[in-house]
SETORKE-692171 format. One record per residue (C-alpha): residue in three letters; x, y, z. Coordinates in steps of 0.2 Angstrom, whole numbers, plus 5000, padded with zeros to 4 digits. Example, Ala and Ser with C-alpha at 12.3 -4.5 7.8 and 13.67 -1.06 7.14 Angstrom:
2
ALA506249785039 SER506849955036 
END
This chain:
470
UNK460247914847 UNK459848064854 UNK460348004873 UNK462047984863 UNK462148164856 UNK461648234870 UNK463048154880 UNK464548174863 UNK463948364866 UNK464048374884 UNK465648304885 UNK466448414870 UNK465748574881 UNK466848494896 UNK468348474887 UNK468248644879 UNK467848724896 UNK469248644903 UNK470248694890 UNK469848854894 UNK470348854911 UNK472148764907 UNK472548914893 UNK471749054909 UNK473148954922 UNK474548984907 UNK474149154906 UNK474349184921 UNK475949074924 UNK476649184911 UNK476149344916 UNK477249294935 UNK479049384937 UNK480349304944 UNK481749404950 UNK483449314952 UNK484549384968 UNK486349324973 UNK486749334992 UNK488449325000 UNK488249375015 UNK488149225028 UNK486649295039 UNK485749325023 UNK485349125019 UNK484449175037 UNK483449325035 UNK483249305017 UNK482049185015 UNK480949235029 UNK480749405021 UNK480549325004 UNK479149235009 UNK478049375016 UNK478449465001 UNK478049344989 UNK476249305000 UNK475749494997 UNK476349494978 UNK475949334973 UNK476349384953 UNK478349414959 UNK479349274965 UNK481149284970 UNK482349154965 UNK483849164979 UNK485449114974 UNK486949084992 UNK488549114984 UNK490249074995 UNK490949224999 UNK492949164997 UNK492349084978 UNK491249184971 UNK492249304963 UNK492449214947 UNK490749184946 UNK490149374946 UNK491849404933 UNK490949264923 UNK488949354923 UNK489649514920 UNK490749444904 UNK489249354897 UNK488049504901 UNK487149394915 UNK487249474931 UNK485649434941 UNK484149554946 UNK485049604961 UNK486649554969 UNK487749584985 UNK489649574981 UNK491449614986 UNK492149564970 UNK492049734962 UNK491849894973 UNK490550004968 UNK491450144958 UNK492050004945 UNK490149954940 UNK489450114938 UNK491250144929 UNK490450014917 UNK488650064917 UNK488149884926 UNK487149954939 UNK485550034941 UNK485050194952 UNK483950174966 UNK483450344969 UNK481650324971 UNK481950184985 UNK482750314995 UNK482050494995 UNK482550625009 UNK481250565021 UNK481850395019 UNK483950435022 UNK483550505036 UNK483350355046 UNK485050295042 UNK486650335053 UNK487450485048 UNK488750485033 UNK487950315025 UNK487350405010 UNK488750495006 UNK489750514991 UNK490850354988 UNK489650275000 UNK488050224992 UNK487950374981 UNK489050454966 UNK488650624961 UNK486650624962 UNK486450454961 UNK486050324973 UNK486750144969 UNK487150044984 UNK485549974993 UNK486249985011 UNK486149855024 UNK487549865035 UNK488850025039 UNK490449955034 UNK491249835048 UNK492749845058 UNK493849705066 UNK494249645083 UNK494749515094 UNK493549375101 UNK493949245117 UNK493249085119 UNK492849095139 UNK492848905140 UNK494448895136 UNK495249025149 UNK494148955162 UNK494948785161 UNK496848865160 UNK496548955171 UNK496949125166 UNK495849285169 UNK496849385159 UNK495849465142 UNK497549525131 UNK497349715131 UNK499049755122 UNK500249665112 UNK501249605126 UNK499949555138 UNK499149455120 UNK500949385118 UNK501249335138 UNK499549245136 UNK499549155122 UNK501149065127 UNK500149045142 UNK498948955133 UNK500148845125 UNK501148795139 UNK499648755152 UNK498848655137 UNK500448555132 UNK500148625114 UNK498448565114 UNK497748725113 UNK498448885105 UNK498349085109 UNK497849175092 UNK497149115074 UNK496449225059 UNK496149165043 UNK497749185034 UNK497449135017 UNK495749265015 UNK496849415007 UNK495349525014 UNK495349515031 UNK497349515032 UNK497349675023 UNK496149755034 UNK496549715053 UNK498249755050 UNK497949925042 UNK496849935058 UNK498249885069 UNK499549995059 UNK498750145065 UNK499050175082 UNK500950215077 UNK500750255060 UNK498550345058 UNK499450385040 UNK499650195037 UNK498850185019 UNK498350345016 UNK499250485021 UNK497850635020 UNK498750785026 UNK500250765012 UNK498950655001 UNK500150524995 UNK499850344998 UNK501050285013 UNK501450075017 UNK503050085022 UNK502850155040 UNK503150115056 UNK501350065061 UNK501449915046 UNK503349845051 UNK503149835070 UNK501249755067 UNK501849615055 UNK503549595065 UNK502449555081 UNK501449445074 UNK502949365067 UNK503549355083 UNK501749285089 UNK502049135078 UNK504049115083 UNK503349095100 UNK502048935098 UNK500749125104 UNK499949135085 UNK499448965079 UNK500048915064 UNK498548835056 UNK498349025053 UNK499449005037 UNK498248875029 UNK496648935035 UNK495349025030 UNK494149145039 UNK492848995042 UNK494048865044 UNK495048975059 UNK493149025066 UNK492848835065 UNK494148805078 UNK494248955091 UNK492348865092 UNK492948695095 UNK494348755109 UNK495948725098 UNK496348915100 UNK495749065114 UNK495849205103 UNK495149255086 UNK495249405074 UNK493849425062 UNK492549535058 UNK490949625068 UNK489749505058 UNK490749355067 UNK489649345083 UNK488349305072 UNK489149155066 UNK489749095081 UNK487949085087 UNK487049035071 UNK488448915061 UNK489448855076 UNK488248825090 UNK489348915102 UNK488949075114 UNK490349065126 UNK491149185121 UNK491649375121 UNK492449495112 UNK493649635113 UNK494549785104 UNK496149725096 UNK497549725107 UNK498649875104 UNK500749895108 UNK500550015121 UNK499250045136 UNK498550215128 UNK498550155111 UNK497350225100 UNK496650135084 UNK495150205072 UNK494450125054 UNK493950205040 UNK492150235041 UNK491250185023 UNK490050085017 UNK490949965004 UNK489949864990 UNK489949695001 UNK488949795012 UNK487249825002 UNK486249774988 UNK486549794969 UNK485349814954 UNK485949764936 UNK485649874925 UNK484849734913 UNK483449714922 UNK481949684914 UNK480849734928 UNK481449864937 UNK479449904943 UNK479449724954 UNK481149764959 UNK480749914966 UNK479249854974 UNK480349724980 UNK481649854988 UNK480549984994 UNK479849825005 UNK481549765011 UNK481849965017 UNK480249965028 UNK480549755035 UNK482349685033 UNK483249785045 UNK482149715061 UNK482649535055 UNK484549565054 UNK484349615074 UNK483249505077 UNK484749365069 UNK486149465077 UNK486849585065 UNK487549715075 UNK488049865060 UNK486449875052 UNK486250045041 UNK484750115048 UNK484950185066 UNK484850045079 UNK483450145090 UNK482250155075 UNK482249965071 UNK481149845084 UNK482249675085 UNK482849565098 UNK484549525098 UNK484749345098 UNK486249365110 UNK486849505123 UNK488749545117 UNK487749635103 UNK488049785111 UNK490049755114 UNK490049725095 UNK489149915094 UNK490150005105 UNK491749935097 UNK491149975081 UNK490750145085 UNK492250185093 UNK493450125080 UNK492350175064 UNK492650385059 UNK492350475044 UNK493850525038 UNK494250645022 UNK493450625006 UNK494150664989 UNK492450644979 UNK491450774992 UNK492950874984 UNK492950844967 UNK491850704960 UNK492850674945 UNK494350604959 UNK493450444955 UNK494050434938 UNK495850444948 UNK495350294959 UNK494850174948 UNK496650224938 UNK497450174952 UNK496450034959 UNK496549964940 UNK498450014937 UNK499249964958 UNK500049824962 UNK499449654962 UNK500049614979 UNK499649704997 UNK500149725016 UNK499149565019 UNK500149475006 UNK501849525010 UNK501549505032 UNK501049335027 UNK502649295016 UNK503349355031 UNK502649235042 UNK503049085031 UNK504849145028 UNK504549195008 UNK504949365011 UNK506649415021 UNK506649615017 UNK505049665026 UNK505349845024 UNK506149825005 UNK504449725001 UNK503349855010 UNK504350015000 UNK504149914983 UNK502549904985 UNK502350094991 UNK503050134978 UNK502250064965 UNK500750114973 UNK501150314972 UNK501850284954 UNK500050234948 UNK499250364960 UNK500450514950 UNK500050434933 UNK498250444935 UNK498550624939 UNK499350644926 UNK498150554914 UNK496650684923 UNK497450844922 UNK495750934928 UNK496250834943 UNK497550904956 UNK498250824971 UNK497550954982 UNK496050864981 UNK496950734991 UNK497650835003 UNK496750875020 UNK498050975030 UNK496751015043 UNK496250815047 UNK496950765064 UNK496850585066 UNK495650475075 UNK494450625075 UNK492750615064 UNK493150695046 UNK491150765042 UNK490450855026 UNK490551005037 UNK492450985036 UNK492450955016 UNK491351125015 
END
Protein backbone atom coordinates (compact mmCIF):
# COMPACT_ATOMS: atom_id res chain seq x y z
CA UNK A 1 0.00 0.00 0.00
CA UNK A 2 2.59 2.17 0.72
CA UNK A 3 4.82 1.05 -2.29
CA UNK A 4 1.65 2.31 -4.17
CA UNK A 5 1.43 5.83 -2.60
CA UNK A 6 4.69 6.30 -2.87
CA UNK A 7 4.71 5.70 -6.69
CA UNK A 8 0.72 7.87 -7.09
CA UNK A 9 3.03 10.71 -5.45
CA UNK A 10 5.97 10.48 -7.41
CA UNK A 11 4.21 10.57 -10.40
CA UNK A 12 1.85 13.56 -9.58
CA UNK A 13 5.37 15.43 -8.57
CA UNK A 14 6.38 14.59 -12.35
CA UNK A 15 3.41 15.68 -13.91
CA UNK A 16 3.36 18.88 -12.06
CA UNK A 17 6.98 19.60 -12.69
CA UNK A 18 6.47 18.95 -16.22
CA UNK A 19 3.75 21.16 -16.21
CA UNK A 20 5.73 23.58 -14.90
CA UNK A 21 8.08 23.48 -17.58
CA UNK A 22 5.42 23.55 -20.41
CA UNK A 23 3.79 26.86 -18.80
CA UNK A 24 8.03 28.35 -18.51
CA UNK A 25 8.29 27.32 -22.65
CA UNK A 26 4.82 29.40 -23.04
CA UNK A 27 6.03 32.27 -21.41
CA UNK A 28 8.64 32.55 -23.07
CA UNK A 29 6.97 31.77 -26.69
CA UNK A 30 4.91 34.60 -25.85
CA UNK A 31 7.37 36.93 -24.57
CA UNK A 32 9.13 36.45 -28.57
CA UNK A 33 8.57 39.52 -31.14
CA UNK A 34 8.01 39.00 -34.40
CA UNK A 35 8.62 41.66 -36.75
CA UNK A 36 6.70 41.44 -40.25
CA UNK A 37 9.08 43.18 -43.27
CA UNK A 38 7.85 43.40 -46.95
CA UNK A 39 10.81 43.47 -49.51
CA UNK A 40 10.52 44.39 -53.16
CA UNK A 41 13.56 44.72 -54.10
CA UNK A 42 14.97 41.64 -56.22
CA UNK A 43 18.37 41.28 -54.63
CA UNK A 44 16.75 41.58 -51.32
CA UNK A 45 15.10 37.83 -51.37
CA UNK A 46 19.18 37.38 -51.61
CA UNK A 47 20.77 39.30 -48.98
CA UNK A 48 17.81 39.33 -46.71
CA UNK A 49 17.65 36.10 -45.33
CA UNK A 50 21.28 35.76 -44.89
CA UNK A 51 21.24 38.89 -42.71
CA UNK A 52 18.07 37.81 -40.91
CA UNK A 53 19.50 34.86 -39.74
CA UNK A 54 22.58 36.35 -37.93
CA UNK A 55 20.24 38.63 -36.58
CA UNK A 56 17.96 36.54 -35.34
CA UNK A 57 20.99 34.08 -33.82
CA UNK A 58 22.28 36.96 -31.59
CA UNK A 59 18.55 38.14 -30.51
CA UNK A 60 16.87 34.91 -30.20
CA UNK A 61 13.60 36.71 -28.54
CA UNK A 62 13.12 38.82 -32.19
CA UNK A 63 12.18 36.94 -35.34
CA UNK A 64 11.57 38.49 -38.69
CA UNK A 65 8.88 37.33 -40.81
CA UNK A 66 9.99 38.31 -44.56
CA UNK A 67 7.42 38.94 -46.96
CA UNK A 68 8.92 39.17 -51.31
CA UNK A 69 6.36 41.21 -52.84
CA UNK A 70 6.47 41.50 -56.90
CA UNK A 71 7.58 44.83 -57.62
CA UNK A 72 5.17 45.38 -60.96
CA UNK A 73 1.94 43.89 -58.48
CA UNK A 74 2.38 45.14 -55.42
CA UNK A 75 0.83 48.33 -55.51
CA UNK A 76 -2.48 47.24 -54.60
CA UNK A 77 -1.32 45.27 -51.98
CA UNK A 78 0.46 48.24 -49.90
CA UNK A 79 -3.03 50.59 -51.22
CA UNK A 80 -4.91 47.63 -49.34
CA UNK A 81 -2.65 47.67 -45.70
CA UNK A 82 -2.67 51.08 -45.60
CA UNK A 83 -6.75 51.20 -46.12
CA UNK A 84 -7.15 48.50 -43.46
CA UNK A 85 -4.50 50.12 -41.05
CA UNK A 86 -2.01 47.13 -41.86
CA UNK A 87 1.13 48.15 -43.10
CA UNK A 88 3.74 45.73 -41.84
CA UNK A 89 6.82 46.63 -39.36
CA UNK A 90 8.78 47.83 -42.05
CA UNK A 91 8.50 47.89 -45.81
CA UNK A 92 10.40 48.89 -49.11
CA UNK A 93 7.94 50.40 -51.66
CA UNK A 94 7.68 52.57 -54.84
CA UNK A 95 3.89 52.75 -54.64
CA UNK A 96 3.87 55.95 -52.61
CA UNK A 97 6.84 58.34 -52.60
CA UNK A 98 7.89 59.35 -49.28
CA UNK A 99 6.44 62.88 -48.80
CA UNK A 100 2.80 61.12 -49.24
CA UNK A 101 3.28 58.86 -46.03
CA UNK A 102 4.61 61.25 -43.80
CA UNK A 103 1.68 63.47 -45.47
CA UNK A 104 -0.50 60.93 -43.78
CA UNK A 105 1.39 60.20 -40.66
CA UNK A 106 2.14 56.30 -41.74
CA UNK A 107 5.65 56.43 -41.20
CA UNK A 108 7.91 56.49 -38.22
CA UNK A 109 11.19 58.68 -37.68
CA UNK A 110 14.48 56.91 -37.63
CA UNK A 111 16.46 59.46 -36.06
CA UNK A 112 18.24 57.61 -33.46
CA UNK A 113 19.36 54.91 -36.21
CA UNK A 114 21.18 57.63 -37.90
CA UNK A 115 23.07 60.18 -35.72
CA UNK A 116 25.87 62.59 -37.25
CA UNK A 117 28.51 60.27 -36.76
CA UNK A 118 26.52 57.63 -38.63
CA UNK A 119 25.54 59.97 -41.92
CA UNK A 120 28.78 60.62 -42.46
CA UNK A 121 29.54 57.39 -44.07
CA UNK A 122 27.02 57.94 -46.63
CA UNK A 123 27.65 59.53 -50.08
CA UNK A 124 27.12 63.05 -50.11
CA UNK A 125 23.60 64.50 -50.60
CA UNK A 126 21.67 61.05 -49.37
CA UNK A 127 20.37 62.64 -46.37
CA UNK A 128 19.08 65.57 -47.66
CA UNK A 129 15.87 67.15 -47.54
CA UNK A 130 13.29 65.20 -49.88
CA UNK A 131 15.88 62.48 -49.61
CA UNK A 132 15.50 60.43 -46.60
CA UNK A 133 14.82 63.46 -44.31
CA UNK A 134 11.93 66.10 -44.13
CA UNK A 135 12.58 69.12 -42.01
CA UNK A 136 14.40 67.42 -38.91
CA UNK A 137 13.27 64.09 -39.39
CA UNK A 138 14.83 61.14 -40.81
CA UNK A 139 12.35 58.71 -42.45
CA UNK A 140 13.89 56.81 -45.24
CA UNK A 141 16.16 53.93 -44.08
CA UNK A 142 18.72 54.19 -47.10
CA UNK A 143 20.01 51.30 -48.98
CA UNK A 144 20.74 52.51 -52.35
CA UNK A 145 21.37 56.26 -53.94
CA UNK A 146 18.57 56.43 -56.44
CA UNK A 147 19.62 54.58 -59.88
CA UNK A 148 19.93 55.70 -63.22
CA UNK A 149 19.38 53.81 -66.61
CA UNK A 150 21.65 52.67 -69.34
CA UNK A 151 22.19 50.36 -72.10
CA UNK A 152 23.32 46.73 -71.76
CA UNK A 153 24.82 44.36 -74.80
CA UNK A 154 24.77 40.65 -74.79
CA UNK A 155 28.60 39.98 -76.25
CA UNK A 156 27.34 36.47 -77.34
CA UNK A 157 25.15 37.80 -79.65
CA UNK A 158 27.56 40.49 -81.51
CA UNK A 159 30.35 37.82 -81.51
CA UNK A 160 28.25 35.63 -83.72
CA UNK A 161 27.06 38.48 -86.17
CA UNK A 162 29.80 39.59 -86.36
CA UNK A 163 29.70 43.16 -85.47
CA UNK A 164 32.14 45.00 -83.04
CA UNK A 165 30.44 47.99 -83.01
CA UNK A 166 28.96 48.98 -79.25
CA UNK A 167 26.01 51.86 -80.35
CA UNK A 168 27.34 55.15 -78.98
CA UNK A 169 24.57 57.50 -80.63
CA UNK A 170 21.38 57.13 -82.09
CA UNK A 171 22.43 56.63 -85.42
CA UNK A 172 25.22 54.24 -84.82
CA UNK A 173 22.23 52.17 -82.22
CA UNK A 174 19.85 52.54 -85.25
CA UNK A 175 22.62 51.26 -88.10
CA UNK A 176 23.21 48.34 -85.73
CA UNK A 177 20.23 47.15 -84.73
CA UNK A 178 19.15 46.77 -88.43
CA UNK A 179 22.47 45.10 -88.44
CA UNK A 180 21.21 42.75 -86.13
CA UNK A 181 18.18 42.01 -87.73
CA UNK A 182 19.42 41.51 -91.14
CA UNK A 183 22.51 39.21 -90.40
CA UNK A 184 20.09 37.06 -88.14
CA UNK A 185 17.08 36.85 -90.74
CA UNK A 186 14.89 38.36 -88.01
CA UNK A 187 15.90 35.82 -85.52
CA UNK A 188 17.36 38.18 -83.44
CA UNK A 189 16.53 41.91 -82.68
CA UNK A 190 18.60 45.17 -81.95
CA UNK A 191 16.75 46.88 -78.80
CA UNK A 192 14.07 45.84 -76.13
CA UNK A 193 12.87 47.51 -72.76
CA UNK A 194 9.99 46.75 -71.02
CA UNK A 195 7.24 48.67 -72.58
CA UNK A 196 4.25 48.10 -70.51
CA UNK A 197 6.45 48.99 -66.85
CA UNK A 198 5.14 52.75 -66.90
CA UNK A 199 8.19 53.39 -64.57
CA UNK A 200 11.14 52.67 -66.45
CA UNK A 201 9.52 54.23 -69.72
CA UNK A 202 8.98 57.43 -67.78
CA UNK A 203 12.42 57.54 -66.63
CA UNK A 204 14.94 56.65 -69.53
CA UNK A 205 13.21 58.89 -71.70
CA UNK A 206 13.45 61.91 -69.38
CA UNK A 207 17.08 60.77 -69.19
CA UNK A 208 17.44 60.77 -73.05
CA UNK A 209 15.28 64.03 -73.44
CA UNK A 210 17.96 65.77 -71.83
CA UNK A 211 20.78 66.09 -73.91
CA UNK A 212 18.57 68.68 -76.16
CA UNK A 213 16.19 69.68 -73.81
CA UNK A 214 18.30 69.60 -69.67
CA UNK A 215 14.79 71.52 -68.96
CA UNK A 216 12.74 68.29 -70.04
CA UNK A 217 10.56 67.96 -66.89
CA UNK A 218 11.46 70.62 -64.88
CA UNK A 219 12.44 73.69 -66.10
CA UNK A 220 14.41 75.28 -62.88
CA UNK A 221 15.61 78.50 -64.10
CA UNK A 222 11.87 79.80 -65.05
CA UNK A 223 10.38 76.98 -62.57
CA UNK A 224 7.52 75.81 -64.51
CA UNK A 225 7.19 72.28 -65.45
CA UNK A 226 8.27 71.77 -69.23
CA UNK A 227 7.10 68.17 -71.50
CA UNK A 228 6.60 69.66 -74.53
CA UNK A 229 10.29 70.13 -75.69
CA UNK A 230 12.44 69.26 -78.21
CA UNK A 231 14.61 66.69 -76.04
CA UNK A 232 11.03 64.50 -75.51
CA UNK A 233 9.71 64.73 -79.44
CA UNK A 234 12.98 63.77 -81.18
CA UNK A 235 13.51 60.98 -78.30
CA UNK A 236 10.16 59.29 -78.89
CA UNK A 237 10.11 59.98 -82.63
CA UNK A 238 13.61 57.95 -82.83
CA UNK A 239 12.46 55.25 -81.07
CA UNK A 240 9.45 55.33 -83.22
CA UNK A 241 11.60 55.15 -86.04
CA UNK A 242 13.70 52.34 -84.15
CA UNK A 243 10.51 50.02 -84.30
CA UNK A 244 9.55 51.26 -88.05
CA UNK A 245 12.97 49.83 -88.86
CA UNK A 246 12.70 46.00 -87.57
CA UNK A 247 16.12 48.14 -85.01
CA UNK A 248 13.62 48.02 -81.66
CA UNK A 249 11.99 44.88 -81.20
CA UNK A 250 8.43 44.93 -80.88
CA UNK A 251 8.01 42.50 -78.15
CA UNK A 252 8.85 45.67 -76.36
CA UNK A 253 5.12 46.73 -76.59
CA UNK A 254 3.93 43.62 -74.51
CA UNK A 255 6.64 43.29 -72.29
CA UNK A 256 7.60 43.95 -69.08
CA UNK A 257 10.90 44.74 -67.39
CA UNK A 258 11.52 40.87 -66.52
CA UNK A 259 10.08 39.59 -69.46
CA UNK A 260 12.37 41.87 -71.95
CA UNK A 261 15.57 41.09 -69.44
CA UNK A 262 14.48 37.42 -69.92
CA UNK A 263 15.14 37.62 -73.52
CA UNK A 264 18.21 39.95 -74.18
CA UNK A 265 19.59 36.85 -71.72
CA UNK A 266 18.38 34.05 -74.05
CA UNK A 267 19.93 36.04 -77.28
CA UNK A 268 16.48 37.08 -78.99
CA UNK A 269 17.68 40.74 -78.67
CA UNK A 270 21.50 42.61 -78.42
CA UNK A 271 20.70 45.50 -76.64
CA UNK A 272 18.66 46.25 -73.35
CA UNK A 273 17.57 49.39 -71.46
CA UNK A 274 16.95 48.89 -67.95
CA UNK A 275 18.16 50.02 -64.59
CA UNK A 276 21.82 49.98 -62.61
CA UNK A 277 20.40 47.08 -60.36
CA UNK A 278 20.01 44.89 -63.86
CA UNK A 279 23.50 43.37 -63.76
CA UNK A 280 22.69 42.01 -60.79
CA UNK A 281 19.84 40.05 -62.21
CA UNK A 282 21.46 39.04 -65.12
CA UNK A 283 23.92 37.17 -62.93
CA UNK A 284 21.75 36.13 -60.11
CA UNK A 285 18.10 35.39 -61.94
CA UNK A 286 19.23 34.72 -65.54
CA UNK A 287 22.45 32.72 -65.29
CA UNK A 288 24.08 34.84 -67.68
CA UNK A 289 27.61 37.04 -67.54
CA UNK A 290 28.41 37.75 -71.00
CA UNK A 291 27.46 40.69 -71.16
CA UNK A 292 28.40 44.54 -70.75
CA UNK A 293 26.92 47.72 -70.46
CA UNK A 294 27.05 51.09 -71.57
CA UNK A 295 25.85 54.72 -71.28
CA UNK A 296 22.65 55.38 -73.34
CA UNK A 297 23.21 56.21 -76.71
CA UNK A 298 22.86 59.82 -77.45
CA UNK A 299 21.76 61.82 -80.94
CA UNK A 300 24.96 63.50 -81.39
CA UNK A 301 28.78 62.52 -80.77
CA UNK A 302 29.25 65.18 -77.70
CA UNK A 303 25.96 64.60 -76.46
CA UNK A 304 25.56 65.22 -72.80
CA UNK A 305 22.91 63.53 -70.61
CA UNK A 306 22.55 63.74 -66.55
CA UNK A 307 19.68 62.26 -63.93
CA UNK A 308 18.27 63.63 -61.27
CA UNK A 309 20.34 62.78 -58.35
CA UNK A 310 17.69 61.54 -55.10
CA UNK A 311 17.11 58.87 -53.28
CA UNK A 312 13.37 57.94 -53.93
CA UNK A 313 11.17 55.61 -51.42
CA UNK A 314 11.95 52.34 -53.50
CA UNK A 315 15.26 53.05 -52.61
CA UNK A 316 15.25 52.37 -48.70
CA UNK A 317 13.45 51.05 -45.93
CA UNK A 318 10.25 52.20 -44.15
CA UNK A 319 8.81 51.91 -40.69
CA UNK A 320 4.84 52.13 -39.95
CA UNK A 321 4.04 54.14 -37.58
CA UNK A 322 1.75 51.31 -35.98
CA UNK A 323 4.33 49.47 -34.81
CA UNK A 324 4.17 47.97 -31.74
CA UNK A 325 7.87 47.59 -31.14
CA UNK A 326 9.70 50.11 -32.34
CA UNK A 327 12.63 49.09 -29.39
CA UNK A 328 13.25 45.37 -31.59
CA UNK A 329 12.99 47.54 -34.64
CA UNK A 330 15.57 49.63 -33.88
CA UNK A 331 17.76 46.99 -32.77
CA UNK A 332 16.89 45.47 -35.86
CA UNK A 333 17.96 48.68 -38.07
CA UNK A 334 20.82 49.85 -36.22
CA UNK A 335 22.27 46.05 -37.09
CA UNK A 336 21.35 46.31 -40.80
CA UNK A 337 23.40 49.93 -40.93
CA UNK A 338 26.56 48.28 -39.31
CA UNK A 339 26.07 44.71 -41.79
CA UNK A 340 23.82 45.03 -44.95
CA UNK A 341 25.69 47.07 -47.03
CA UNK A 342 28.78 44.45 -47.39
CA UNK A 343 26.22 41.89 -48.56
CA UNK A 344 24.59 43.98 -51.18
CA UNK A 345 28.38 44.14 -52.75
CA UNK A 346 29.12 41.07 -51.93
CA UNK A 347 25.55 40.12 -54.35
CA UNK A 348 26.39 42.84 -56.83
CA UNK A 349 24.63 45.88 -55.97
CA UNK A 350 26.60 48.59 -57.41
CA UNK A 351 24.59 52.11 -55.71
CA UNK A 352 24.71 51.25 -52.30
CA UNK A 353 24.04 54.34 -49.93
CA UNK A 354 27.09 54.19 -47.86
CA UNK A 355 30.48 55.11 -49.63
CA UNK A 356 31.76 52.13 -51.66
CA UNK A 357 35.45 52.43 -50.02
CA UNK A 358 33.95 52.20 -46.45
CA UNK A 359 32.06 48.74 -47.07
CA UNK A 360 34.33 45.40 -47.41
CA UNK A 361 32.65 43.21 -50.20
CA UNK A 362 33.40 41.24 -53.14
CA UNK A 363 31.74 42.01 -56.19
CA UNK A 364 30.26 38.94 -57.59
CA UNK A 365 31.21 40.10 -61.11
CA UNK A 366 33.66 42.92 -62.61
CA UNK A 367 31.35 45.21 -64.71
CA UNK A 368 30.45 46.60 -61.19
CA UNK A 369 32.61 49.32 -61.65
CA UNK A 370 31.03 50.23 -65.35
CA UNK A 371 27.78 50.29 -63.48
CA UNK A 372 29.54 52.99 -60.89
CA UNK A 373 31.26 55.11 -63.14
CA UNK A 374 27.93 55.44 -65.25
CA UNK A 375 26.10 56.12 -62.39
CA UNK A 376 28.37 58.69 -61.15
CA UNK A 377 28.65 60.41 -64.24
CA UNK A 378 24.97 60.69 -64.97
CA UNK A 379 23.54 61.07 -61.42
CA UNK A 380 23.78 65.21 -60.05
CA UNK A 381 22.23 67.13 -57.50
CA UNK A 382 20.21 69.43 -58.95
CA UNK A 383 17.97 72.47 -57.31
CA UNK A 384 15.92 71.80 -54.30
CA UNK A 385 12.70 73.53 -53.48
CA UNK A 386 12.38 71.99 -49.79
CA UNK A 387 16.28 73.20 -48.94
CA UNK A 388 14.29 76.51 -49.80
CA UNK A 389 11.24 76.49 -48.24
CA UNK A 390 10.09 73.15 -46.57
CA UNK A 391 6.50 73.89 -46.70
CA UNK A 392 7.04 73.46 -50.93
CA UNK A 393 6.18 70.00 -49.97
CA UNK A 394 2.61 70.83 -49.34
CA UNK A 395 2.83 72.24 -53.11
CA UNK A 396 4.13 68.79 -54.45
CA UNK A 397 1.89 66.49 -53.09
CA UNK A 398 -1.01 69.09 -54.56
CA UNK A 399 0.44 68.62 -57.76
CA UNK A 400 1.47 65.07 -57.56
CA UNK A 401 -2.31 64.32 -56.09
CA UNK A 402 -4.06 66.92 -58.64
CA UNK A 403 -1.66 66.19 -62.40
CA UNK A 404 -2.61 64.14 -64.97
CA UNK A 405 -3.05 60.49 -64.93
CA UNK A 406 -1.13 60.00 -67.93
CA UNK A 407 2.94 60.69 -68.66
CA UNK A 408 5.70 60.97 -71.34
CA UNK A 409 6.16 57.10 -70.95
CA UNK A 410 2.39 56.60 -71.73
CA UNK A 411 2.04 58.86 -74.62
CA UNK A 412 5.76 57.60 -76.43
CA UNK A 413 4.13 54.26 -76.13
CA UNK A 414 0.82 55.15 -77.75
CA UNK A 415 2.99 56.50 -80.15
CA UNK A 416 4.79 53.36 -80.86
CA UNK A 417 1.43 51.32 -81.20
CA UNK A 418 -0.21 54.04 -83.36
CA UNK A 419 -2.93 55.15 -80.63
CA UNK A 420 -1.60 58.44 -80.61
CA UNK A 421 -1.18 60.63 -84.02
CA UNK A 422 -0.36 64.23 -82.46
CA UNK A 423 2.81 63.57 -80.58
CA UNK A 424 3.35 67.24 -79.85
CA UNK A 425 -0.59 67.94 -79.21
CA UNK A 426 -0.45 64.96 -76.70
CA UNK A 427 2.87 66.06 -75.13
CA UNK A 428 1.41 70.13 -74.80
CA UNK A 429 -1.97 68.55 -73.04
CA UNK A 430 -0.21 67.02 -70.91
CA UNK A 431 2.21 70.07 -70.12
CA UNK A 432 -0.34 71.84 -69.70
CA UNK A 433 -2.33 70.14 -67.50
CA UNK A 434 0.68 69.65 -65.52
CA UNK A 435 1.54 73.58 -64.95
CA UNK A 436 -2.36 74.10 -64.23
CA UNK A 437 -2.12 71.94 -61.01
CA UNK A 438 1.44 73.23 -60.35
CA UNK A 439 -0.42 77.15 -60.39
CA UNK A 440 -3.30 75.93 -58.46
CA UNK A 441 -1.28 74.48 -55.62
CA UNK A 442 0.22 77.97 -55.46
CA UNK A 443 -2.58 79.26 -55.41
CA UNK A 444 -4.17 76.99 -52.58
CA UNK A 445 -0.48 77.81 -50.44
CA UNK A 446 -0.14 81.31 -50.69
CA UNK A 447 2.91 81.51 -48.15
CA UNK A 448 4.33 79.73 -51.07
CA UNK A 449 5.79 81.75 -54.14
CA UNK A 450 7.20 80.34 -57.36
CA UNK A 451 10.51 81.68 -56.56
CA UNK A 452 10.99 78.95 -54.46
CA UNK A 453 11.07 77.11 -57.75
CA UNK A 454 13.15 79.12 -59.60
CA UNK A 455 17.03 78.68 -59.61
CA UNK A 456 18.19 81.28 -62.37
CA UNK A 457 21.71 80.45 -61.37
CA UNK A 458 21.57 76.34 -62.24
CA UNK A 459 23.47 75.44 -65.29
CA UNK A 460 22.72 72.09 -66.43
CA UNK A 461 24.59 69.03 -66.13
CA UNK A 462 26.67 70.72 -63.29
CA UNK A 463 26.07 69.34 -59.57
CA UNK A 464 23.29 71.67 -57.83
CA UNK A 465 24.81 71.31 -53.86
CA UNK A 466 23.48 72.87 -50.39
CA UNK A 467 26.03 75.34 -50.82
CA UNK A 468 24.12 76.50 -53.84
CA UNK A 469 20.69 76.54 -51.96
CA UNK A 470 22.57 78.71 -49.14
Amino acid sequence: MKKKLVVLLSALLLMMMLAACQSEEADGDSDEVTLELWNNLASGSTFFPKLIEEFEADNPGIKIELNNVNVESSDAEYQAAISDNSLPDMFITDAFSMNELVDLDLVHELNSVFPEEAQEEYTDGVFDEGNTRIGDNIYLFPIFKGGTYMMYYNKAVLDDLGIDTVPETWDELLAVGKEVYEKSDGNTEGLIFGGTSGWLVDAFVQLMATELSPESRMDYVNGEYSFNNEGNIETIEFLKEMLDENALSKLTLETNSTVAREYFAVGKTAFLIDGNWTGQLLEDENEFSDWGVVQLPTKNPDGKQYGEFGVSSNDGMFVSNNTEHWDEVEKFLIFLRDNMYEELVNVGEATIAKEFDLVDGEAPFEQITDIQDIFSTMSIQVPNPLAVDPDALDVQLEVLKNGPDSSPGEILMGYLTGQVSDLEGELEAYESAYNKAFDDALEAHESVTREVFQFPDWVPYEPYTGEDHQ
